[in-house]
C-alpha positions as CSV (number, residue, x, y, z in Angstrom):
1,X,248.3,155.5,7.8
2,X,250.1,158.7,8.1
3,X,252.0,160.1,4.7
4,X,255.0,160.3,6.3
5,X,255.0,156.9,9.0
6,X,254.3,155.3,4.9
7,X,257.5,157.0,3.8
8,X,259.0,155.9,6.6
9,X,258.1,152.2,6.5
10,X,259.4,152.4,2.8
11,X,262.3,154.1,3.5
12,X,263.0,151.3,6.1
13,X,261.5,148.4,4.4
14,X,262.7,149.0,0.6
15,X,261.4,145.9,-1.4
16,X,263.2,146.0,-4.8
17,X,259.2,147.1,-6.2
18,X,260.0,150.5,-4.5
19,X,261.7,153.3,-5.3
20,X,264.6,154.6,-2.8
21,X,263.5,157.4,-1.0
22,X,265.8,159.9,-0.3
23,X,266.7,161.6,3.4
24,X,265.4,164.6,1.3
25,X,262.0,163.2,0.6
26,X,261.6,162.4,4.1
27,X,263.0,166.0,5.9
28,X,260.8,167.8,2.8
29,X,257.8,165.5,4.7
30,X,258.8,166.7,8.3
31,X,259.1,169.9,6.8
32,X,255.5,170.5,5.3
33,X,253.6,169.1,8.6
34,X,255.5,171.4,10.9
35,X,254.9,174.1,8.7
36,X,251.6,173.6,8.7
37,X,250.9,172.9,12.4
38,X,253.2,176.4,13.1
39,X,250.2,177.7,10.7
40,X,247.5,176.5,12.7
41,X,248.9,178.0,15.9
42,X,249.1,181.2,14.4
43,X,245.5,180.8,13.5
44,X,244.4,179.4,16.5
45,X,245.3,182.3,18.1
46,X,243.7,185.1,16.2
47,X,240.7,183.1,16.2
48,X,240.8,182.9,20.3
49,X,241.5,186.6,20.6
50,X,238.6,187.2,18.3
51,X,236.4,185.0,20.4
52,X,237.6,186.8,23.6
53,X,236.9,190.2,21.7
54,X,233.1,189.1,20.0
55,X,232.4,188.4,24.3
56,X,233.4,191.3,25.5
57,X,231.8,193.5,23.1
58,X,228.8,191.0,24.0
59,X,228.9,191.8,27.5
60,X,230.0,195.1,27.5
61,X,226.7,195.9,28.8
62,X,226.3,193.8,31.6
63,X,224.9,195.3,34.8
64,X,228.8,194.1,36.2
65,X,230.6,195.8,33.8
66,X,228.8,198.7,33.9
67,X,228.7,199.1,37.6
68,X,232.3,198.4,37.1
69,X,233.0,201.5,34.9
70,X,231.0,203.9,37.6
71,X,233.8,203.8,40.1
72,X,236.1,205.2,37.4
73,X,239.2,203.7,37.2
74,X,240.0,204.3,33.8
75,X,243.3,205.4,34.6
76,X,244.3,201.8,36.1
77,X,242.7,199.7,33.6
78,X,243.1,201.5,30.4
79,X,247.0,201.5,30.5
80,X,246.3,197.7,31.5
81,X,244.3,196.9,28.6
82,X,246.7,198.7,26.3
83,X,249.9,196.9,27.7
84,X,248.1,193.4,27.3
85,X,246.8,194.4,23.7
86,X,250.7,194.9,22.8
87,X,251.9,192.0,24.6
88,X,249.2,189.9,22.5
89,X,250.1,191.9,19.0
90,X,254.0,190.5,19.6
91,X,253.1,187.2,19.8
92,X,250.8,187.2,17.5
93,X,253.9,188.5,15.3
94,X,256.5,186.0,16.9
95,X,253.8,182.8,15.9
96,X,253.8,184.6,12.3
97,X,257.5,184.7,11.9
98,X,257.9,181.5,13.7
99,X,255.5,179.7,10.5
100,X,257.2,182.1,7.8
101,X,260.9,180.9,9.3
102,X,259.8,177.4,9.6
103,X,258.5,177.8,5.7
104,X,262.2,178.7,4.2
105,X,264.0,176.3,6.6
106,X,266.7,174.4,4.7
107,X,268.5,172.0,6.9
108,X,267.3,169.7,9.4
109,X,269.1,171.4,12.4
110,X,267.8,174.9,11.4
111,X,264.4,173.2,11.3
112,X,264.8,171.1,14.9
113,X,266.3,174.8,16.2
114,X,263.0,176.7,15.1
115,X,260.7,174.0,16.2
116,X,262.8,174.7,19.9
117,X,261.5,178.1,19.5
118,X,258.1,178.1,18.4
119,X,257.4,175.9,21.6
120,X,259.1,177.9,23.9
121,X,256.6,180.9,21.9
122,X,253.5,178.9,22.7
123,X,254.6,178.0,26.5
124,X,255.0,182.0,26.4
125,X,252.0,182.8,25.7
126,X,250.2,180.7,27.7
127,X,251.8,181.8,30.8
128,X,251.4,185.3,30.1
129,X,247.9,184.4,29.5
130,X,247.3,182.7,32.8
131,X,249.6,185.9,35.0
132,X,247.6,188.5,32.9
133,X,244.3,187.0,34.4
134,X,246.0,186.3,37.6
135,X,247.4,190.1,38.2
136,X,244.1,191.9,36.7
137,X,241.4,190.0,38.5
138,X,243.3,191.4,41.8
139,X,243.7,194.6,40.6
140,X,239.7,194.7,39.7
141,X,239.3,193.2,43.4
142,X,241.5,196.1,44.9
143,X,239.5,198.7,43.2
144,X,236.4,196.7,44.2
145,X,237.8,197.3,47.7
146,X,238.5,200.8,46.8
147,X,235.5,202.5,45.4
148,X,232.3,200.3,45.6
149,X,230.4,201.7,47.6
150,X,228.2,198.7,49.1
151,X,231.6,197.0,49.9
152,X,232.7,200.0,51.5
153,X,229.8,199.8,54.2
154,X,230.5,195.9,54.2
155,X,233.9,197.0,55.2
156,X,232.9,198.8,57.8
157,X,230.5,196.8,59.3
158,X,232.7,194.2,59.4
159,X,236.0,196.7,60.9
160,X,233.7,197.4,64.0
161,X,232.8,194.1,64.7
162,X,236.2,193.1,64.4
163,X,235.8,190.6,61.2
164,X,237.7,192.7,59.2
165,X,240.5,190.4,58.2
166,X,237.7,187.4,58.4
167,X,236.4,189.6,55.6
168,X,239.0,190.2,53.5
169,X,240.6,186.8,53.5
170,X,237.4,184.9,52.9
171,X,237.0,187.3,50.0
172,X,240.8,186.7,48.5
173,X,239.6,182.7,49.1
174,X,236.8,183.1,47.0
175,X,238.8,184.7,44.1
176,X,241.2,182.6,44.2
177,X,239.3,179.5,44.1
178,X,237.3,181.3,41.1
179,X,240.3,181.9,39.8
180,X,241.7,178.4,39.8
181,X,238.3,177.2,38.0
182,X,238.9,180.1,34.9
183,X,242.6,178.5,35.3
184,X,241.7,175.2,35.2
185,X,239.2,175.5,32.2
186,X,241.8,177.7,30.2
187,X,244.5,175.1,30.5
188,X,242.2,172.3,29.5
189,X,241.8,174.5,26.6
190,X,244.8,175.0,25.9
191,X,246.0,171.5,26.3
192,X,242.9,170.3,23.6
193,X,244.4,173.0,21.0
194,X,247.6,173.7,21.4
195,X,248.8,170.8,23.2
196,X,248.1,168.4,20.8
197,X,249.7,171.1,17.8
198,X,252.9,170.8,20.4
199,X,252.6,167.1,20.5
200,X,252.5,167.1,17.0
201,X,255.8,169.3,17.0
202,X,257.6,167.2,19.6
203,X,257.3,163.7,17.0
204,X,258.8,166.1,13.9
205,X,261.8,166.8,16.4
206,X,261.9,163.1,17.4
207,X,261.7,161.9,13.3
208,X,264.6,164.9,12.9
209,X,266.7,163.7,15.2
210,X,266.3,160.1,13.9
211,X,267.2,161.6,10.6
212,X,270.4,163.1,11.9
213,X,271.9,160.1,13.6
């Protein structure tokens, strides 16, 4: 049984055998596990952006990727990349600050506020997760469009036989069902690790609650 449902069941169930347990024992209880799931999420992500990183680098030589980088559109994607490294870097500071808060939290409704936040963190960074994809597989698709040269006679061929639009929209189809796989995948992911962390979360708030009442 779990340390703190135990603690519970004595606090509920006191035989005179037992020793009362305080409110304090119990919030110190709620206090160390949400501590240390707020821990594992800020590990959890490092670890994913390392994984995400080890690929790349992995891949970086892939006949895609370095067809990619001949139509030279370093001036789009580099600013890209750079914005979504900085957008990673402040969550990765706002899960850190989220566990060191959580840490030195010293009243139950202090704690119950900063478990509010850390979830509303991790839906953050999920969703920016999911639109980063979203917006930079269609940019990569536009330049694609733009400055590949085999799609360019595609394009053509298909403008004077008047598939033009047949072309383009069976192309946007295709992505976007891609996209809704890589989607689908990441979200099942997502709700393996961090869903079950925020799960975790939720029945602290629940036992916090309880306390308060």
């Amino acid at each position: 049984m779990d340390e703190l449902e135990r603690l519970k069941k004595d606090w509920k169930n006191q035989e005179d055998t037992y020793p009362k347990l305080s409110y304090n024992e119990i919030y110190k209880m709620i206090l160390k596990k949400s501590s240390s799931i707020v821990k594992w999420i800020f590990i959890i992500s490092l670890l994913e952006f390392a994984f995400w990183a080890v690929i790349s680098f992995a891949f970086k030589d892939a006949d895609s990727i370095v067809r990619f980088k001949e139509y030279h559109a370093e001036n789009i994607m580099i600013p890209m990349t750079i914005l979504g490294y900085l957008i990673l870097i402040y969550f990765f500071y706002r899960f850190y600050t989220n566990y060191k808060t959580i840490s030195a939290t010293d009243s139950a409704k202090k704690l119950m506020e900063n478990i509010l936040k850390t979830r509303r963190t991790v839906k953050q960074y999920v969703g920016f997760n999911l639109i980063y994809l979203f917006i930079s597989t269609f940019v990569a698709l536009g330049i694609l469009f733009d400055r590949d040269e085999n799609f360019s006679e595609i394009i053509d061929k298909a403008s004077a036989n008047g598939e033009l639009f047949k072309l383009y929209a069976t192309t946007i189809l295709v992505t976007l069902f891609a996209l809704a796989i890589a989607i689908g995948l990441i979200l099942g992911f997502y709700y393996l690790i961090y869903g079950i962390l925020l799960k975790r979360l939720n029945s602290n708030y629940s036992e916090l609650k309880k306390l308060e009442n």
